[in-house]
MIDOSE-1310 file (N, C-alpha, C; in nm, 2 decimals, decimal comma, always signed):
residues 285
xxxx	+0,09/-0,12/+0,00/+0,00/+0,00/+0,00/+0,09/+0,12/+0,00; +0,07/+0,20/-0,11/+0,16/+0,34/-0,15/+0,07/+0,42/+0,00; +0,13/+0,55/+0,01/+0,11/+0,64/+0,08/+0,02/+0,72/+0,06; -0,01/+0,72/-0,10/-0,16/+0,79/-0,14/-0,27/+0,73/-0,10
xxxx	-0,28/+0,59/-0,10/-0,39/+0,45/-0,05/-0,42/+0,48/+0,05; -0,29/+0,51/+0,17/-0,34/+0,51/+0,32/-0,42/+0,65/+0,36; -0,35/+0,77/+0,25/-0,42/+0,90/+0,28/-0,59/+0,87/+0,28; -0,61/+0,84/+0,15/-0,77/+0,81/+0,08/-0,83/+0,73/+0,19
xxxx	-0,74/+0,64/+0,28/-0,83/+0,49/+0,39/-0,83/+0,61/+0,49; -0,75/+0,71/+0,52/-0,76/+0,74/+0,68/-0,86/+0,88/+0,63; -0,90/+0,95/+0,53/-1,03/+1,03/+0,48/-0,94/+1,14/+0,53; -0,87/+1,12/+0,45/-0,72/+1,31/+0,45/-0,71/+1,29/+0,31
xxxx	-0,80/+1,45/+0,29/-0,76/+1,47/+0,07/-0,61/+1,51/+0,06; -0,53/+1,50/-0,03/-0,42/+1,49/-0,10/-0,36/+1,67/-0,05; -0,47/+1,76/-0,03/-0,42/+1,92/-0,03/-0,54/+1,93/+0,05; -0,53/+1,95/+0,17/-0,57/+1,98/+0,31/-0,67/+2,07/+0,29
xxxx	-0,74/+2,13/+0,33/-0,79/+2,27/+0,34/-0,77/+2,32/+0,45; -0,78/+2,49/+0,43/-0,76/+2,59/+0,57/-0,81/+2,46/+0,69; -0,97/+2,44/+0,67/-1,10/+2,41/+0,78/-0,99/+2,25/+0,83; -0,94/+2,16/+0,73/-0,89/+2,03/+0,75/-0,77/+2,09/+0,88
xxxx	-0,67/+2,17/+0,83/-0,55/+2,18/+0,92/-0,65/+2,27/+1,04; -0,71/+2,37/+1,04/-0,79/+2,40/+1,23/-0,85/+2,29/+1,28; -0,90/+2,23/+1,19/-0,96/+2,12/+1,28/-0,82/+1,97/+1,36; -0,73/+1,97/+1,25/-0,60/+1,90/+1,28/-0,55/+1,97/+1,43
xxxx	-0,54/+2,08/+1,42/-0,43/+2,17/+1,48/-0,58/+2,18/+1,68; -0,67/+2,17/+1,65/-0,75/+2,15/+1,79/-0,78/+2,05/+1,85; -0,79/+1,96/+1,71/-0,77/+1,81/+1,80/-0,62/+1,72/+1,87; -0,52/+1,77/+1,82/-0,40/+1,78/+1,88/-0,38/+1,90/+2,01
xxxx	-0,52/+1,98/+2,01/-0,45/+2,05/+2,10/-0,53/+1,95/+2,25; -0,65/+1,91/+2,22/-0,77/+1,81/+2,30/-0,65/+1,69/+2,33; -0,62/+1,66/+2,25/-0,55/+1,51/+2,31/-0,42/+1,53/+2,38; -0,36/+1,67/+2,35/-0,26/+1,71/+2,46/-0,28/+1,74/+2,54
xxxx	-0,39/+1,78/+2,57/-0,50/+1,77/+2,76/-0,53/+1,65/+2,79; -0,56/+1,58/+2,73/-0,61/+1,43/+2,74/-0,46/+1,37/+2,80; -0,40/+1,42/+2,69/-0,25/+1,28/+2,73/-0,18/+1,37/+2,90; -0,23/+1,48/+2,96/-0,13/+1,55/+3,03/-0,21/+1,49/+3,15
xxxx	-0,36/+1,53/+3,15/-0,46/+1,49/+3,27/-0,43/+1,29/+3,27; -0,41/+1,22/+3,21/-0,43/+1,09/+3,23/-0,29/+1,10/+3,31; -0,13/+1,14/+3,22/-0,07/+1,10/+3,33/-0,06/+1,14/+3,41; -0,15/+1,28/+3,47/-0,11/+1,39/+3,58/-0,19/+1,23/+3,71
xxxx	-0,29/+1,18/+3,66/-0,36/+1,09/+3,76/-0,26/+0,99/+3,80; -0,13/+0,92/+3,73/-0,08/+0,82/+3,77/+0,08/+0,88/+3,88; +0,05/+0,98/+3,89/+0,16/+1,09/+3,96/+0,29/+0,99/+3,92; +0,31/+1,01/+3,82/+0,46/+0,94/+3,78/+0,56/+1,08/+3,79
xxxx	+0,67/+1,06/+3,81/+0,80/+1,16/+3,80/+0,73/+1,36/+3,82; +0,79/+1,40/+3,72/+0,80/+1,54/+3,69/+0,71/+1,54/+3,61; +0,57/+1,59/+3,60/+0,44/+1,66/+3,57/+0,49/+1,70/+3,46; +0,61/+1,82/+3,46/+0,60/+1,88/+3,33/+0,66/+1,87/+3,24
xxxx	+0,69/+1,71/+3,23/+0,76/+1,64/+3,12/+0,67/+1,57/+3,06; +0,53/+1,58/+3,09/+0,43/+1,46/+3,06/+0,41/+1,52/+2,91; +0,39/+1,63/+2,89/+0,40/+1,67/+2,73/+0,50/+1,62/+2,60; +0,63/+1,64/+2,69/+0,76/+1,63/+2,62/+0,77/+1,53/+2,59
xxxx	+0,72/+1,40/+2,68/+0,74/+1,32/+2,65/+0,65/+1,25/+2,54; +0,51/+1,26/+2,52/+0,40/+1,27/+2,44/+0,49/+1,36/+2,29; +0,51/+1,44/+2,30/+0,53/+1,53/+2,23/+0,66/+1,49/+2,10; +0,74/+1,43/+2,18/+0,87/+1,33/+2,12/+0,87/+1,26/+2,08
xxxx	+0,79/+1,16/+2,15/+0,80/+1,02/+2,09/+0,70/+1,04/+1,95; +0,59/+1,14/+1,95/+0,49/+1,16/+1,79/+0,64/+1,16/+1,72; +0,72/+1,33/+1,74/+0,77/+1,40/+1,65/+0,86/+1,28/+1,60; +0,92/+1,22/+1,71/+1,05/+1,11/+1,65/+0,95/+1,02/+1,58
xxxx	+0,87/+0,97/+1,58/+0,81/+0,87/+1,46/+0,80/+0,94/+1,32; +0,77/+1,04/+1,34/+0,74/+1,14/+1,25/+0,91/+1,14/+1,16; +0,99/+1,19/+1,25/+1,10/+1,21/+1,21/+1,17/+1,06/+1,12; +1,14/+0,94/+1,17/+1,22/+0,85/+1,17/+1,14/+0,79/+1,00
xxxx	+0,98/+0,85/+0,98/+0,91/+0,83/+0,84/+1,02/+0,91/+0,74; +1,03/+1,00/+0,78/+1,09/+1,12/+0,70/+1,25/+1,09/+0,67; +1,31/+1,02/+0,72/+1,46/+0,97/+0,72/+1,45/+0,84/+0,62; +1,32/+0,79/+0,61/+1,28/+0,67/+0,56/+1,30/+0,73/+0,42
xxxx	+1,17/+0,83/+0,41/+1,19/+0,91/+0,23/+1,31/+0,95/+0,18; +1,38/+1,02/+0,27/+1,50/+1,07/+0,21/+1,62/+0,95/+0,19; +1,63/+0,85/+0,24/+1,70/+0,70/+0,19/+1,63/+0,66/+0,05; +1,48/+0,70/+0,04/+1,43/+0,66/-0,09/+1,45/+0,76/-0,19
xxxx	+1,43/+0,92/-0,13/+1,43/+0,97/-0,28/+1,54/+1,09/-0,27; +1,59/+1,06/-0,13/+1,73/+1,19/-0,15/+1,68/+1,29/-0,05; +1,79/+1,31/+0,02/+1,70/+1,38/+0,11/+1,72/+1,55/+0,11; +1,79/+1,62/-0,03/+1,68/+1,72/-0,08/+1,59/+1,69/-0,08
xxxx	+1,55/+1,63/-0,17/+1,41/+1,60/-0,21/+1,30/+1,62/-0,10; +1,36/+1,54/-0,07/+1,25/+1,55/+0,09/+1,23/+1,65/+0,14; +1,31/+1,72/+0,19/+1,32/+1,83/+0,25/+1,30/+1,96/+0,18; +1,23/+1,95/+0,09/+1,20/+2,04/-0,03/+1,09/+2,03/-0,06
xxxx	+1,00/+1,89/-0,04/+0,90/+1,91/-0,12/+0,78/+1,86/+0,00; +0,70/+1,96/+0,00/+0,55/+1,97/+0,10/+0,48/+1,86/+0,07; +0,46/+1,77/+0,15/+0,35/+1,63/+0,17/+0,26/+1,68/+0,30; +0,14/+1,62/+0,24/+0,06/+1,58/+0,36/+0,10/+1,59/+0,51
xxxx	+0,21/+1,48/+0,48/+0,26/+1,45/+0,67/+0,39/+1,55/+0,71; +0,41/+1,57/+0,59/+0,48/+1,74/+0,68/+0,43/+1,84/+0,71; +0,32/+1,86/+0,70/+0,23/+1,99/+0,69/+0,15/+1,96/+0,86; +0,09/+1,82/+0,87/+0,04/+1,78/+0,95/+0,13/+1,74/+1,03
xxxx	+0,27/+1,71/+1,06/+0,32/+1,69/+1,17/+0,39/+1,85/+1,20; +0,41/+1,96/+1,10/+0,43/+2,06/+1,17/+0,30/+2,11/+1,28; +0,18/+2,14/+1,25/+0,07/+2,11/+1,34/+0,06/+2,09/+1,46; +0,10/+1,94/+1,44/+0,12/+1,84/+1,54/+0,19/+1,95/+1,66
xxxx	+0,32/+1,96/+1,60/+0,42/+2,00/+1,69/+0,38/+2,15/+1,73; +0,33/+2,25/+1,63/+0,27/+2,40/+1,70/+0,16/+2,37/+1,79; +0,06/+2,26/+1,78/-0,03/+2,21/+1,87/+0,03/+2,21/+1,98; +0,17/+2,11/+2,04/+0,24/+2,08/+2,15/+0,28/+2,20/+2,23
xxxx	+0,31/+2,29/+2,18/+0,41/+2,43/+2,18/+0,33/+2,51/+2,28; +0,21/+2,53/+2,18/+0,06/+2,59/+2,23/+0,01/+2,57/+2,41; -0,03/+2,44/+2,39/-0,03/+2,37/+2,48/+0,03/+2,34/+2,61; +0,18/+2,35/+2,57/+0,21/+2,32/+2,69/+0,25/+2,47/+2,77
xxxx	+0,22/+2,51/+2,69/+0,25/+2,71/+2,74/+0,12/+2,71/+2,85; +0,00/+2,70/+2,76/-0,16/+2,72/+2,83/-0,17/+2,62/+2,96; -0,09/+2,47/+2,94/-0,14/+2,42/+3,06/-0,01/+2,41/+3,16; +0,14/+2,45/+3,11/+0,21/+2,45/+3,17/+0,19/+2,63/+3,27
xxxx	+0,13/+2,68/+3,23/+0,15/+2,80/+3,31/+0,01/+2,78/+3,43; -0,05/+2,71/+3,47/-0,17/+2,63/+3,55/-0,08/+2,52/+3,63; -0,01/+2,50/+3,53/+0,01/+2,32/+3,63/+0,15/+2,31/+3,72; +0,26/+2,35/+3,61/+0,41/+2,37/+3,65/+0,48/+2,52/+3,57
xxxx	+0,43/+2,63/+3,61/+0,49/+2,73/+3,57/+0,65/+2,76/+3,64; +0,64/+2,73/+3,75/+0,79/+2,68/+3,82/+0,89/+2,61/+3,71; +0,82/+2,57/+3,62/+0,93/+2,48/+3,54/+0,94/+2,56/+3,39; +0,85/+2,66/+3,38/+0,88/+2,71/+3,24/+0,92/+2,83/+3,27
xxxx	+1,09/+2,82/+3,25/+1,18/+2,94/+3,24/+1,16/+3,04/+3,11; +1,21/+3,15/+3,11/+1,14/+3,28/+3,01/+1,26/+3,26/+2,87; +1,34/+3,20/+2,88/+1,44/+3,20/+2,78/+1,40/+3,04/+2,71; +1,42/+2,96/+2,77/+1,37/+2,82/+2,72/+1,23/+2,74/+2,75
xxxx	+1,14/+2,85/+2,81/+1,06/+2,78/+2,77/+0,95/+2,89/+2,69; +0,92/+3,00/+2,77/+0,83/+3,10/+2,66/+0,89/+3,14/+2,51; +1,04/+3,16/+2,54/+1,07/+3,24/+2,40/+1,11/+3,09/+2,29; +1,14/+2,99/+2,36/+1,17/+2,88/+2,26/+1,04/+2,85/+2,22
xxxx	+0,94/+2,83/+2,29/+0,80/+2,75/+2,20/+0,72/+2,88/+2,14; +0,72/+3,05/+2,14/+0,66/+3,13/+2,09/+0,79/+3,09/+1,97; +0,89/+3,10/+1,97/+1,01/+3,07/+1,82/+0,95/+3,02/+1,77; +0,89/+2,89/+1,79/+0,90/+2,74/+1,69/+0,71/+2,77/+1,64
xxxx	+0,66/+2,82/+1,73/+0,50/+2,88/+1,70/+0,51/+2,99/+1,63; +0,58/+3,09/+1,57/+0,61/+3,18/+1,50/+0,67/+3,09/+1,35; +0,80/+3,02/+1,38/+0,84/+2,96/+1,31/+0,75/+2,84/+1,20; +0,65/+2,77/+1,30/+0,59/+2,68/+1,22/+0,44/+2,78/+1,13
xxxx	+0,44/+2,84/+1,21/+0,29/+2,94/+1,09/+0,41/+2,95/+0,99; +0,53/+3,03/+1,01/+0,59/+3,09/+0,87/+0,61/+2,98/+0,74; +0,65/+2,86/+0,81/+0,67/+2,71/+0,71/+0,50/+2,69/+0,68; +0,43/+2,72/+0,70/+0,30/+2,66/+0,68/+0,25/+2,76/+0,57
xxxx	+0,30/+2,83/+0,60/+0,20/+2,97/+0,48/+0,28/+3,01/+0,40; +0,42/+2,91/+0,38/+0,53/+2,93/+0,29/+0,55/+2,78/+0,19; +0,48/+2,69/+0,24/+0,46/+2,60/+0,22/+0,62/+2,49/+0,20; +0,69/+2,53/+0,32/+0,82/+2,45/+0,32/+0,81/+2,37/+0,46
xxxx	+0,70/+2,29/+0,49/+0,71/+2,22/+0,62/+0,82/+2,07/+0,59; +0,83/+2,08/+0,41/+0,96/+1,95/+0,44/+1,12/+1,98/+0,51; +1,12/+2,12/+0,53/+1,24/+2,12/+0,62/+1,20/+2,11/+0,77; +1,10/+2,09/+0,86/+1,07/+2,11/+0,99/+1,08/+1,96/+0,98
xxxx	+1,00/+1,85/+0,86/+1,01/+1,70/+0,87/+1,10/+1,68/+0,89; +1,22/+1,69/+0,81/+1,31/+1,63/+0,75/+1,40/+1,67/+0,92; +1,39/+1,72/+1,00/+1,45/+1,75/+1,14/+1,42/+1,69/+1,23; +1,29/+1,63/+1,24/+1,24/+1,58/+1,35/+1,33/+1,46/+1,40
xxxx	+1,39/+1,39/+1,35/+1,45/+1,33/+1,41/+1,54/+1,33/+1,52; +1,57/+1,49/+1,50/+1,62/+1,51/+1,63/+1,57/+1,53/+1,79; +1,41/+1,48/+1,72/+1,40/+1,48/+1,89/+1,40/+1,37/+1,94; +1,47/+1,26/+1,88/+1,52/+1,13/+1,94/+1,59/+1,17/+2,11
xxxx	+1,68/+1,28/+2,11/+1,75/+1,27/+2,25/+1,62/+1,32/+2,34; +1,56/+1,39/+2,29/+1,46/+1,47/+2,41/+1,37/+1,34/+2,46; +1,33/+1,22/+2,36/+1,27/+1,15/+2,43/+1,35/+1,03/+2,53; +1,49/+1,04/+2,49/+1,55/+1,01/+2,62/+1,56/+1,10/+2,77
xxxx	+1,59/+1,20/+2,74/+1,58/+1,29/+2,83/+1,46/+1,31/+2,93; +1,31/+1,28/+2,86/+1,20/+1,29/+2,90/+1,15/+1,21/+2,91; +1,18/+1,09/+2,92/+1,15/+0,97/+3,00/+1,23/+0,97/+3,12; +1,35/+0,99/+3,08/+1,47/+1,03/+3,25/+1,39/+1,12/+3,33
xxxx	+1,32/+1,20/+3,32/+1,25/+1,26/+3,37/+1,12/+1,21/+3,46; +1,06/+1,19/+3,40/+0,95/+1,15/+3,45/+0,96/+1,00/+3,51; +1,03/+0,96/+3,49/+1,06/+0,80/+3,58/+1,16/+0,87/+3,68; +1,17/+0,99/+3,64/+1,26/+1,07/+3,82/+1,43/+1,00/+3,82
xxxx	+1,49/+0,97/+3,73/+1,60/+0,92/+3,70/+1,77/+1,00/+3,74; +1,78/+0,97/+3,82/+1,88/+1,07/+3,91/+1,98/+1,14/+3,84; +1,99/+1,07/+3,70/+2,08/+1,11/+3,62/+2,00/+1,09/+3,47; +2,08/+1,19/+3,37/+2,03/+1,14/+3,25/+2,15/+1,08/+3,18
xxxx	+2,12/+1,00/+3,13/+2,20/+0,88/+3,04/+2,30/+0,93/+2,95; +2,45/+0,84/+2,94/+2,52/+0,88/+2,89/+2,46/+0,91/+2,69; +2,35/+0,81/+2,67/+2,30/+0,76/+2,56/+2,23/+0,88/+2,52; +2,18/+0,98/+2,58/+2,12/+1,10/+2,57/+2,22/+1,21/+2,50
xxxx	+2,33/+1,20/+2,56/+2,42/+1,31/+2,54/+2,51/+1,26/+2,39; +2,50/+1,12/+2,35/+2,59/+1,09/+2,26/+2,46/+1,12/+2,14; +2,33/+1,10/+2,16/+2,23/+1,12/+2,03/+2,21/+1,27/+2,01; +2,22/+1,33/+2,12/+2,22/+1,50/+2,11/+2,34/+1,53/+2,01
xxxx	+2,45/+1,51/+2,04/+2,54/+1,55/+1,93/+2,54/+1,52/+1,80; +2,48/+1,38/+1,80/+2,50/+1,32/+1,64/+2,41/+1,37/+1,59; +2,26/+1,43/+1,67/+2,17/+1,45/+1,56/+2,13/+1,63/+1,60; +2,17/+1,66/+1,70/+2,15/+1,80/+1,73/+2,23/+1,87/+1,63
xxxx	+2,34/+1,81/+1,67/+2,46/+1,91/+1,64/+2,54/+1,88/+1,50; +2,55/+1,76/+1,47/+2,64/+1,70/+1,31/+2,55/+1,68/+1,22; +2,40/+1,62/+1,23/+2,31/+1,61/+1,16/+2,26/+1,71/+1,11; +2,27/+1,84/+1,19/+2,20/+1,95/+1,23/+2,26/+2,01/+1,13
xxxx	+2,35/+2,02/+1,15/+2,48/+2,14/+1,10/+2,47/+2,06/+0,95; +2,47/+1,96/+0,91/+2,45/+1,88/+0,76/+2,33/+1,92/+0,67; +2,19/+1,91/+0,79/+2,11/+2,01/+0,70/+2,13/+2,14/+0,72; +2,16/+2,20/+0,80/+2,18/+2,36/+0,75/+2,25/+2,42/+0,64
xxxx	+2,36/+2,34/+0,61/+2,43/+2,36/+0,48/+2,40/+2,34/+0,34; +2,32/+2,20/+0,40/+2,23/+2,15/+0,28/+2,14/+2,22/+0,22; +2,04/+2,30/+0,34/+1,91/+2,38/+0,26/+1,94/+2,54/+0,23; +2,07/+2,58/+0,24/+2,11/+2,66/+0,17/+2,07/+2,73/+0,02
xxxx	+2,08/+2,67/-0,03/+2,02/+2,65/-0,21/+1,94/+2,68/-0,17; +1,84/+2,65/-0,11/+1,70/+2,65/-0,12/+1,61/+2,77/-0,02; +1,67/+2,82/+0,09/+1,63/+2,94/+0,14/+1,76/+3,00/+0,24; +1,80/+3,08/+0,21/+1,87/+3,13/+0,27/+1,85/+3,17/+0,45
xxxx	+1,70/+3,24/+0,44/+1,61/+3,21/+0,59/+1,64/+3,06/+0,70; +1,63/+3,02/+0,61/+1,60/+2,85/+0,66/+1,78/+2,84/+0,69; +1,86/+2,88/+0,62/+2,00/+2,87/+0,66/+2,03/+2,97/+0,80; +2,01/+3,07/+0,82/+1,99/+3,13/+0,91/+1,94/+3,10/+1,00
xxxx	+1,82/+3,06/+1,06/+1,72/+2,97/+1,12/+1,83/+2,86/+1,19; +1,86/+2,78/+1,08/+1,98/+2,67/+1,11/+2,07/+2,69/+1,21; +2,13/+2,77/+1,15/+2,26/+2,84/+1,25/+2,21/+2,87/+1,39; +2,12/+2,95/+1,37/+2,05/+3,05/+1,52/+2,04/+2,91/+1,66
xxxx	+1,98/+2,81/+1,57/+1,96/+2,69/+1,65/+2,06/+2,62/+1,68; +2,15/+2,56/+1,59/+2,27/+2,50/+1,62/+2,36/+2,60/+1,74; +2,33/+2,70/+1,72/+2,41/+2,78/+1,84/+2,32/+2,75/+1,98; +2,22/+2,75/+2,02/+2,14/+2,69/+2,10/+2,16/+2,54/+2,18
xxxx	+2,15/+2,47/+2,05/+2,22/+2,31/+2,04/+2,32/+2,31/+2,12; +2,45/+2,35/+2,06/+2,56/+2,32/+2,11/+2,57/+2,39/+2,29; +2,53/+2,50/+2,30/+2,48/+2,58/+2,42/+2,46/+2,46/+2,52; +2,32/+2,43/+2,51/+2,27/+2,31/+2,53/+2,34/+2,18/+2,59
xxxx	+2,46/+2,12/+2,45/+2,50/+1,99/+2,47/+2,64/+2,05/+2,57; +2,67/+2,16/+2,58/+2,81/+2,26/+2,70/+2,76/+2,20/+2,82; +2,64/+2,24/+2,80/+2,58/+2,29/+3,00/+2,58/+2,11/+3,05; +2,51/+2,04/+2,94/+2,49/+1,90/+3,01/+2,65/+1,79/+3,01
xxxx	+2,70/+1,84/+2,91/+2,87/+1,75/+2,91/+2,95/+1,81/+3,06; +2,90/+1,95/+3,05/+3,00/+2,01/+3,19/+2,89/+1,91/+3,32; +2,81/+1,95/+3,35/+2,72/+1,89/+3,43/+2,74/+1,71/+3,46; +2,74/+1,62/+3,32/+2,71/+1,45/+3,34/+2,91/+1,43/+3,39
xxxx	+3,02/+1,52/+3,35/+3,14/+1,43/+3,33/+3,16/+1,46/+3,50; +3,13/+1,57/+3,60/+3,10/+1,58/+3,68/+3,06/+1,43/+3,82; +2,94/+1,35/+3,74/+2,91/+1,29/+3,77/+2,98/+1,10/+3,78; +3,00/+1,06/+3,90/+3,02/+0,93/+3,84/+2,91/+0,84/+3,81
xxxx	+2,97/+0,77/+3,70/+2,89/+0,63/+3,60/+2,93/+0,44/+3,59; +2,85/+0,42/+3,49/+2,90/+0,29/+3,50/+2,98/+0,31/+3,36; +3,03/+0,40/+3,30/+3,11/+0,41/+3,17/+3,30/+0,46/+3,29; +3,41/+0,42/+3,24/+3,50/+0,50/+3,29/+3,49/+0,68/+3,22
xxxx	+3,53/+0,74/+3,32/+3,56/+0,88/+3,31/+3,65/+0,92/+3,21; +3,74/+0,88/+3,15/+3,85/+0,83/+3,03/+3,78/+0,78/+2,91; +3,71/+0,68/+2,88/+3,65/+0,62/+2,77/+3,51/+0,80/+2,76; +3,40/+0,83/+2,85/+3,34/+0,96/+2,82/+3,38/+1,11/+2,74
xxxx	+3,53/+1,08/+2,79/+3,63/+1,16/+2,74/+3,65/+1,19/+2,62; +3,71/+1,08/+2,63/+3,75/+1,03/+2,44/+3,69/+1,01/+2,33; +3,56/+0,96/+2,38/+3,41/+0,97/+2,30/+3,37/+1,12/+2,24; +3,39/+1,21/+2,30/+3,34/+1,33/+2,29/+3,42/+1,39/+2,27
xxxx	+3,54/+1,39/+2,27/+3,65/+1,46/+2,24/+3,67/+1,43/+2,09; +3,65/+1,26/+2,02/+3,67/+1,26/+1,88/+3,56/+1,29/+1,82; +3,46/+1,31/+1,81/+3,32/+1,37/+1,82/+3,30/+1,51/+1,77; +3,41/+1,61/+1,89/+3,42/+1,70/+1,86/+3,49/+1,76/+1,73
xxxx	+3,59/+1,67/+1,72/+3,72/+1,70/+1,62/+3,67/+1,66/+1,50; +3,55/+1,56/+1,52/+3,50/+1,48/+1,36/+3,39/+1,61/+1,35; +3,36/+1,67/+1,43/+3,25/+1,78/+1,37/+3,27/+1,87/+1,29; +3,39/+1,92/+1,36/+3,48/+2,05/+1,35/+3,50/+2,04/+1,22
xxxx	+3,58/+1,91/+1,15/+3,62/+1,87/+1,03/+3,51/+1,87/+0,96; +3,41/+1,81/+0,95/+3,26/+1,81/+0,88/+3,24/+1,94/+0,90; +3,24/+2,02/+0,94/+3,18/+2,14/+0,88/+3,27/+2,24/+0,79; +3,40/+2,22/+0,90/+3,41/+2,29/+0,80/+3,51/+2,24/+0,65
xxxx	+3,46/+2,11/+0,62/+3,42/+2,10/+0,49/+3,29/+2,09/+0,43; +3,20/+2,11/+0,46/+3,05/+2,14/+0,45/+3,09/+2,29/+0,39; +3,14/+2,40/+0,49/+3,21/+2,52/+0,45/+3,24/+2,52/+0,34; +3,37/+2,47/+0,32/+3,45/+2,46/+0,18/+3,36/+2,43/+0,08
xxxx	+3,29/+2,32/+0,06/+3,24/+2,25/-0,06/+3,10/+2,36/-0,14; +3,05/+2,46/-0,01/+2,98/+2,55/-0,08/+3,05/+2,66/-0,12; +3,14/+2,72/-0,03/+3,24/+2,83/-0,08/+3,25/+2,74/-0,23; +3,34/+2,64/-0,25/+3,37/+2,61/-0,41/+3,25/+2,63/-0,52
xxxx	+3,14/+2,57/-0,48/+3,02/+2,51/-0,52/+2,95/+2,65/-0,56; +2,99/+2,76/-0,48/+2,80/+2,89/-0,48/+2,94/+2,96/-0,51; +3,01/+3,04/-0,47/+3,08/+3,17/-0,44/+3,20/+3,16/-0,55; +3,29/+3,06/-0,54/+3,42/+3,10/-0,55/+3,51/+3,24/-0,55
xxxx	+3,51/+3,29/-0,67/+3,57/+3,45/-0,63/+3,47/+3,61/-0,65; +3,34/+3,53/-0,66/+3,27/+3,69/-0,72/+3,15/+3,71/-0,55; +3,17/+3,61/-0,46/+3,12/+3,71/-0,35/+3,17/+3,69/-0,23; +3,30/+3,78/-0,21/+3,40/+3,78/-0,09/+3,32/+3,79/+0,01
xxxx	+3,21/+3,89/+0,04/+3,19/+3,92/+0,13/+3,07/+3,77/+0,22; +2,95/+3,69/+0,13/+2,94/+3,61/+0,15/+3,00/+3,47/+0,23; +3,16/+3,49/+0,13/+3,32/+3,36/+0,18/+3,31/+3,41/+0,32; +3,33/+3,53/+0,38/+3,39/+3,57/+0,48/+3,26/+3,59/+0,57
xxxx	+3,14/+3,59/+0,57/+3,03/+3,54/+0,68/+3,03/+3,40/+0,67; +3,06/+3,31/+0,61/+3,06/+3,17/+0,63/+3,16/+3,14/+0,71; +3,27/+3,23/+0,64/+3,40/+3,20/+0,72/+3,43/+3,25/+0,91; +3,32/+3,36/+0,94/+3,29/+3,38/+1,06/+3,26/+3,28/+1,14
xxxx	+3,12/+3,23/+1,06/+3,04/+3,15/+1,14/+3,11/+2,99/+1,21; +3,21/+2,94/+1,11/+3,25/+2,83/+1,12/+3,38/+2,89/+1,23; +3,42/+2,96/+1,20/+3,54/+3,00/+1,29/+3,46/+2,98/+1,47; +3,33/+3,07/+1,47/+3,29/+3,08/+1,58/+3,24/+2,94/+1,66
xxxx	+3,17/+2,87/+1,58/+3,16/+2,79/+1,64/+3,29/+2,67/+1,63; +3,36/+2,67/+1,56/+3,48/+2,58/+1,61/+3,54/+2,62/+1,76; +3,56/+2,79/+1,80/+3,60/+2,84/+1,89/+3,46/+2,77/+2,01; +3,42/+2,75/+1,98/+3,26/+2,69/+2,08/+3,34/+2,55/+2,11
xxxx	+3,34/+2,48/+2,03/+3,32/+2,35/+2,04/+3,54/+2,35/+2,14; +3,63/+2,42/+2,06/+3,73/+2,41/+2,16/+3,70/+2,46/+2,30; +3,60/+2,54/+2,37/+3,55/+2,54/+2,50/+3,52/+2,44/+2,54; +3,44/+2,37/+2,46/+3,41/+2,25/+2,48/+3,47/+2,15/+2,56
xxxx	+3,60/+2,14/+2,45/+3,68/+2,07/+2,49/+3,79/+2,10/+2,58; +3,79/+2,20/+2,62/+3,87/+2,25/+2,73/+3,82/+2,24/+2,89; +3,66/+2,24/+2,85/+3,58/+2,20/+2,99/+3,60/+2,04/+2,99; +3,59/+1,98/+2,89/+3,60/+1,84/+2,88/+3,76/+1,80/+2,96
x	+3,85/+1,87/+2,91/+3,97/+1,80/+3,04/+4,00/+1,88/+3,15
């Protein structure tokens, strides 16, 4: 069964209407009350992970469809061209956003800080209208996969897990940060916004994977403190090198010698965040 068969069985037409996606975008906002009150009743862990964790495990299915198409048809392609379930899992995810603002400020506002939690889900709710009414939600698909680490994180959570997992911090970089950085270079060609966008986030990301590497090496494990090390330390060095040949291959590819000034904002950017990632590794020993 093709993908058009299952649209036509589940009574979703091929091109949505306005009325199809409000009605999409309210019923995801109902079953994110539904999913938050059911587990608010079984008082498991941390309350205000009960979204995140709902929320990740959709998006990572979502994400892990979308990694499927791009092995089939290139993952330009993918990421370039509006389907059905990219349109509908951006939704999905501005539904989540919505939501857990409206019932996180009632239930656990103690836990929604003004930098990561109001101004990141008003971003990505600003961000997902702009992909929706620009009709580019194959680049928000073609990402999802990175919320593979959050749904480790957010189950460490809510199972109240004293620690979060070395396995959390090794999926955050491969797919936060090297994956990340692979599409951002990639959708270049195709909107310069969306390259911007990229970046803004990957600085976030890496932010992010600082605070938790300085925080877990801190900690003792059942991994040696030596082997954590050296994991993340060639990690680093293998990123560093991927990008900035990612760098280079567009410098050759778009620029060569007729837009200096373009070479030399790429050439910032890569500079700055290599200078990131050697903090990195300076806190790492």
């Amino acid at each position: 069964m093709n993908l058009k068969d299952m649209v036509v069985m589940a009574g979703i037409s091929e091109e949505p209407t306005l009325m199809n996606l409000f009605q999409f975008l309210c019923a995801n906002m109902l079953v994110c009350a539904l999913v938050y009150f059911v587990l608010r009743m079984t008082k498991l862990g941390d309350r205000a992970w009960y979204l995140t964790v709902y929320s990740s495990g959709v998006a990572s299915s979502f994400g892990i469809y979308f990694i499927q198409q791009a092995y089939l048809n290139g993952i330009y392609n993918t990421m370039t061209t509006e389907t059905e379930w990219s349109t509908y899992a951006a939704i999905f995810f501005l539904a989540y956003c919505a939501m857990d603002l409206v019932i996180g400020s009632y239930e656990y506002d103690e836990a929604i800080d003004y930098k990561d939690g109001w101004v990141h889900h008003f971003f990505f709710i600003i961000l997902l209208g702009w992909l929706l009414s620009s009709g580019l939600t194959g680049l928000f698909a073609i990402a999802l996969i990175e919320e593979v680490p959050t749904v480790i994180l957010s189950m460490a959570r809510v199972s109240m897990s004293a620690r979060v997992p070395f396995v959390f911090g090794l999926t955050f970089f491969v797919l936060r940060i090297s994956y990340h950085c692979y599409l951002t270079y990639a959708v270049i060609e195709y909107s310069t916004v969306a390259f911007v966008i990229g970046v803004i986030l990957m600085r976030s990301h890496l932010k992010w994977f600082h605070r938790w590497l300085s925080g877990h090496l801190t900690k003792k494990g059942r991994m040696p403190l030596s082997i954590k090390v050296a994991v993340f330390a060639a990690l680093i060095v293998l990123q560093t090198i991927g990008h900035g040949y990612a760098v280079y291959q567009m410098v050759i590819k778009n620029y060569l010698v007729a837009a200096s000034g373009a070479v030399m904002v790429h050439l910032i950017i890569f500079l700055y965040f290599s200078a990131k990632m050697i903090m990195v590794i300076q806190d790492v020993y």
